[in-house]
TIMARMAR-485054 format. One record per residue (C-alpha): residue in one letter; chain; x, y, z. Coordinates in steps of 0.05 Angstrom, whole numbers, plus 5000, padded with zeros to 4 digits. Layout:
# TIMARMAR-485054
SITE aa ch    X    Y    Z
SITE  A  A    X    Y    Z
...
# end
This chain:
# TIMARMAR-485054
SITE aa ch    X    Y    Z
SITE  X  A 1177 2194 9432
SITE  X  A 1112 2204 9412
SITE  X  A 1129 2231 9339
SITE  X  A 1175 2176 9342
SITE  X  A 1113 2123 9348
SITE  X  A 1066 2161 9306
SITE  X  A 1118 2156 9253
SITE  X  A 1130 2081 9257
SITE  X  A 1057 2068 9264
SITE  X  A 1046 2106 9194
SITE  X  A 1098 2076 9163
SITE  X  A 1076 2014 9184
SITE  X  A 1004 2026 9150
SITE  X  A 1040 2045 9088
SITE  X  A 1087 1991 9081
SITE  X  A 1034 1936 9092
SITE  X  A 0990 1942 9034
SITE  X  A 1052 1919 8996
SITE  X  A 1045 1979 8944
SITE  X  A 1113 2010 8959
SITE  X  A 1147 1947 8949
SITE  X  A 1100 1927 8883
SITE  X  A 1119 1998 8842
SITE  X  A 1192 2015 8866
SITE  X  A 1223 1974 8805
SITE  X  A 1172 2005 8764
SITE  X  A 1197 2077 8784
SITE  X  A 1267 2059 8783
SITE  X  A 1265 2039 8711
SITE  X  A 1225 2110 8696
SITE  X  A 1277 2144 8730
SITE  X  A 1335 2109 8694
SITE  X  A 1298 2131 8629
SITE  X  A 1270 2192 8640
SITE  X  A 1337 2229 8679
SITE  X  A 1382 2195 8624
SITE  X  A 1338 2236 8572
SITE  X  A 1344 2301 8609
SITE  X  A 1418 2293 8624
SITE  X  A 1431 2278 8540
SITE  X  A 1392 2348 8532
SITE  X  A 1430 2385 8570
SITE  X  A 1372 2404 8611
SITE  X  A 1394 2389 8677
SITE  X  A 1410 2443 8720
SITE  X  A 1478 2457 8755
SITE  X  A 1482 2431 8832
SITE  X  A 1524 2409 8884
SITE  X  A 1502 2337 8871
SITE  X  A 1542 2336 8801
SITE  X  A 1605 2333 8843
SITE  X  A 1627 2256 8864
SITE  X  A 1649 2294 8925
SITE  X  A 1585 2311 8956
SITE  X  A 1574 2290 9029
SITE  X  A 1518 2240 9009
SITE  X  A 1555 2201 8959
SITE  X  A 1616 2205 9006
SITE  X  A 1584 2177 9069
SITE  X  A 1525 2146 9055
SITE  X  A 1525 2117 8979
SITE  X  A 1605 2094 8971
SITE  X  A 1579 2050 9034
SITE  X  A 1512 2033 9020
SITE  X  A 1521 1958 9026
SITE  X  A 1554 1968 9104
SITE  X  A 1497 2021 9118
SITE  X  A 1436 1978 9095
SITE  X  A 1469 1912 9124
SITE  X  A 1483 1941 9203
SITE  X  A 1407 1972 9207
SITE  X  A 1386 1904 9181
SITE  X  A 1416 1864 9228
SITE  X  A 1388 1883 9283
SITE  X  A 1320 1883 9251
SITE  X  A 1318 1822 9227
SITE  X  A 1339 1788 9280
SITE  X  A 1290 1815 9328
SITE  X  A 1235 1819 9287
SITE  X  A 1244 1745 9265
SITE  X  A 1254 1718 9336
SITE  X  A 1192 1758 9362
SITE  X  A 1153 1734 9305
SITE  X  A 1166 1661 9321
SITE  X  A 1157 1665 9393
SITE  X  A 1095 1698 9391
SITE  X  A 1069 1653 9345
SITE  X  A 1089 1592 9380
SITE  X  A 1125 1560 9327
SITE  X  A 1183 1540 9352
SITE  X  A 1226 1539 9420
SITE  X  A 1279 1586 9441
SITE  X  A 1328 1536 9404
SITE  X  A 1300 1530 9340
SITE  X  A 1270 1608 9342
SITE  X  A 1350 1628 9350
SITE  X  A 1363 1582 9290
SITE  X  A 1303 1611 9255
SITE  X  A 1349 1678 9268
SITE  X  A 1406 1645 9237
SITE  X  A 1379 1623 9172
SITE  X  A 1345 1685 9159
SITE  X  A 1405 1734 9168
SITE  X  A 1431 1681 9110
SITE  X  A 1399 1731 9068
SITE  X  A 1451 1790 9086
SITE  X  A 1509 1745 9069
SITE  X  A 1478 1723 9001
SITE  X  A 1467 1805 8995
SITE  X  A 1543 1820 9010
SITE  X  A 1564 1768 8969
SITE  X  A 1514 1789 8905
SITE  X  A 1554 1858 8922
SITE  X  A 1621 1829 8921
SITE  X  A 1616 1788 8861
SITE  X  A 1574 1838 8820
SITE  X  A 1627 1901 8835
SITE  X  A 1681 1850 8824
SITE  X  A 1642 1836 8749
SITE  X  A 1636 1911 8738
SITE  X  A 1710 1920 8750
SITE  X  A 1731 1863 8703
SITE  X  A 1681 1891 8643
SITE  X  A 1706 1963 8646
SITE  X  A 1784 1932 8651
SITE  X  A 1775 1890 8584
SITE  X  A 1739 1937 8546
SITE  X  A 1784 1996 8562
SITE  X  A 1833 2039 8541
SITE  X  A 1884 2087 8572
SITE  X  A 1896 2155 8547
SITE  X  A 1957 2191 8562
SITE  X  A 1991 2240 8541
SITE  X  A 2059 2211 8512
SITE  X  A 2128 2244 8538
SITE  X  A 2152 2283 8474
SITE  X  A 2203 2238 8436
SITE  X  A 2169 2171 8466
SITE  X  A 2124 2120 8436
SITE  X  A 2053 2115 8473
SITE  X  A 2054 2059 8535
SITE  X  A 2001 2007 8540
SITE  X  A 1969 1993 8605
SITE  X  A 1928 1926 8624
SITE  X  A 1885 1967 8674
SITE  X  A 1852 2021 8697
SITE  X  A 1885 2021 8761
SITE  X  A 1949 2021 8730
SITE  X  A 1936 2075 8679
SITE  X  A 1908 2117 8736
SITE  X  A 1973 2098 8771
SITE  X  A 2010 2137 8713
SITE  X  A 1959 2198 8712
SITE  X  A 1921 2171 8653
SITE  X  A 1849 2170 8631
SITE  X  A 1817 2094 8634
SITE  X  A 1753 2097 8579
SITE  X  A 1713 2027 8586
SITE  X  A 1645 2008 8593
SITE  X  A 1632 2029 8668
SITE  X  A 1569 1997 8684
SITE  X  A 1540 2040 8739
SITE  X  A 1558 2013 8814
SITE  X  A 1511 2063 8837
SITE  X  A 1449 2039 8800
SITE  X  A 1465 1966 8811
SITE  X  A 1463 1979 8892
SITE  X  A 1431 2025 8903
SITE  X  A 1368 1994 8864
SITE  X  A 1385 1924 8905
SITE  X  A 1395 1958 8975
SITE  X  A 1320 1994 8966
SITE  X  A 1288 1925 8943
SITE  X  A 1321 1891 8992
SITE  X  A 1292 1935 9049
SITE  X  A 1230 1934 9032
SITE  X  A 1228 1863 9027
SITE  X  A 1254 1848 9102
SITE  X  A 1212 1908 9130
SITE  X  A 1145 1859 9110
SITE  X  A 1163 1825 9167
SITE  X  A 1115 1880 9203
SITE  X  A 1065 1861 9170
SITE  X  A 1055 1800 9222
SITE  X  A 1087 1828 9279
SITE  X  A 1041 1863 9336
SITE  X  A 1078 1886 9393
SITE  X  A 1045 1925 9454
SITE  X  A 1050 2002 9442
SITE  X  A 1090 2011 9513
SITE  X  A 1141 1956 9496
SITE  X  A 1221 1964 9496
SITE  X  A 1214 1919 9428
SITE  X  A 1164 1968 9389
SITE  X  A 1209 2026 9412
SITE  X  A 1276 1992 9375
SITE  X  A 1237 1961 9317
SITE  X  A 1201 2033 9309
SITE  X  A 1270 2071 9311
SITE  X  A 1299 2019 9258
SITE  X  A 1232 2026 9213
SITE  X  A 1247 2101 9215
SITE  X  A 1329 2089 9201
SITE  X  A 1314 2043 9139
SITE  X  A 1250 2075 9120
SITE  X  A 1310 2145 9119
SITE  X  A 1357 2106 9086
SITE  X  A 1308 2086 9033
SITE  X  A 1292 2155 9014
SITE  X  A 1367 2170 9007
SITE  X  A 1379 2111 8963
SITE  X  A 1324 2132 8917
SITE  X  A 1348 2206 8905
SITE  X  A 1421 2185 8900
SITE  X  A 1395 2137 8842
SITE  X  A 1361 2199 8813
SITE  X  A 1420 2241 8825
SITE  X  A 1464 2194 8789
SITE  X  A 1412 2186 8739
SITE  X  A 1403 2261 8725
SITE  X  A 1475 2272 8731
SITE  X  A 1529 2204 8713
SITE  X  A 1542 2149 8668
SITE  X  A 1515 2140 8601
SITE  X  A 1444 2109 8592
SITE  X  A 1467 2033 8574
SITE  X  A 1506 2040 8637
SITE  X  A 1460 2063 8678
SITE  X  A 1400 2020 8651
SITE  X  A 1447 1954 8651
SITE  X  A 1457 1968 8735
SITE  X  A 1396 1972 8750
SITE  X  A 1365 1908 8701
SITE  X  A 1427 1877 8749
SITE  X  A 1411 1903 8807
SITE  X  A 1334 1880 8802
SITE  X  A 1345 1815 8780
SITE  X  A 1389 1803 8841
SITE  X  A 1336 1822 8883
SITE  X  A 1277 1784 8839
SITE  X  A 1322 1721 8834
SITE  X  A 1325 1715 8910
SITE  X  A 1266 1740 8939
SITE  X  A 1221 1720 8892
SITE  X  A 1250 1652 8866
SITE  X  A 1313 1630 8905
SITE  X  A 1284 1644 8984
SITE  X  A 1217 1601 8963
SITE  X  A 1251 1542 8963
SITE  X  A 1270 1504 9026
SITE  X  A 1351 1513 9017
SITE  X  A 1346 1574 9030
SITE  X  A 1349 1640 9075
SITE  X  A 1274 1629 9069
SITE  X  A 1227 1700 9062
SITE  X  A 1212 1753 9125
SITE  X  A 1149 1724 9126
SITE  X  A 1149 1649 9128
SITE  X  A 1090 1609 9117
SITE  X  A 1053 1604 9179
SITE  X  A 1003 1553 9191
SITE  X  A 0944 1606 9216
SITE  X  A 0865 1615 9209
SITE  X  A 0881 1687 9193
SITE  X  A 0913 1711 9127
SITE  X  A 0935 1762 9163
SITE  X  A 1007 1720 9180
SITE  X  A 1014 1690 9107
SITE  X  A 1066 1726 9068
SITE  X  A 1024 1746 9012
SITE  X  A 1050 1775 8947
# end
């Protein structure tokens, strides 16, 4: 329990000065260039994360959407409602509908998911091929998609703009982003509250890291680099177009950190 709180409360210091969640699109973009480079010299080493069937991209990456979106559910929604009770803003009524609007943002995150896999999918279909290998004495068959041609043991080559970069690049933004909510929020150290909130600051803090090196690992390892570079560019400007445009206008999930009316800057979402 104790490591538990020491670990939250350090996190905490790190995530406030706003640094993390300044550089990460910075080092994502390195990381797209740099590991493309070593993966087109060959000087990548051999591992067990070269195979699409390693337990991390199995159970934690293939899912990343469901995995970031059930730790922030919780988190947002108790994080917001404390924040807006403690600061007297609002009643139990409109705090709960304060709750509401702001867990907007994880359906406008599944749906940027949805529709962007759902783009990927219709990109690599119309600029693909199939290859198969033709029965002797038949003409070659020609197959509208890559299901179908995988249906018929063929090879589907298309542009495959890379999933992985594209989420995995949104889900790390998109943490950081609701975890500034902590920034305002001071709860007594023998509280039930900072006992969850700590726990879920450790989970997503966890799940972070694993996002990052999975983007590394398919950097270093998958995908060509126009792929791999077009994800990400996707995958940031999903995040920068709602965080940092969309949510500041007042149609809108609205940010972690609303604009509270205080004498201290220290409750002004400051970027």
């Amino acid at each position: 329990m104790e490591r538990l709180e020491r670990s939250g409360r350090w996190l905490r210091a790190a995530l406030a000065r706003g640094r993390v969640r300044r550089r990460l699109p910075v080092l994502l973009l390195a990381i797209a260039v740099l590991g493309s480079a070593l993966k087109d010299s060959d000087l990548v080493p051999d591992t067990p994360l070269q195979n699409k069937r390693n337990p991390l991209n199995v159970y934690f990456v293939k899912v990343a959407w469901a995995w970031t979106l059930w730790l922030l559910l919780p988190f947002i929604s108790l994080g917001t409602y404390e924040l807006a009770r403690r600061r007297l803003l609002y009643g139990r009524g409109r705090s709960a509908l304060l709750v509401l609007r702001r867990l907007g943002a994880l359906l406008v995150g599944t749906a940027v998911w949805y529709l962007c896999t759902g783009l990927f999918l219709y990109v690599e279909n119309i600029t693909g091929e199939c290859s198969l290998q033709a029965s002797p004495g038949q003409p070659p068959r020609l197959y509208a998609s890559k299901r179908e041609c995988h249906q018929h043991s063929g090879v589907w080559d298309g542009f495959d703009i890379s999933g992985h970069c594209f989420l995995l690049s949104y889900c790390a933004m998109v943490i950081l982003e609701e975890v500034a909510v902590l920034e305002a929020l001071s709860m007594e150290h023998s509280s039930r509250l900072r006992l969850v909130m700590d726990v879920l600051l450790v989970a997503l803090c966890f799940l972070t890291f694993i996002w990052v090196f999975m983007f590394l690992c398919t950097a270093l390892y998958f995908h060509d680099f126009s792929q791999k570079l077009l994800g990400v560019l996707i995958g940031l400007s999903a995040w920068y177009g709602t965080y940092r445009f969309w949510y500041l206008k007042p149609f809108s999930p609205g940010l972690p950190l609303p604009n509270i009316p205080s004498s201290s800057k220290k409750y002004s979402y400051s970027r």
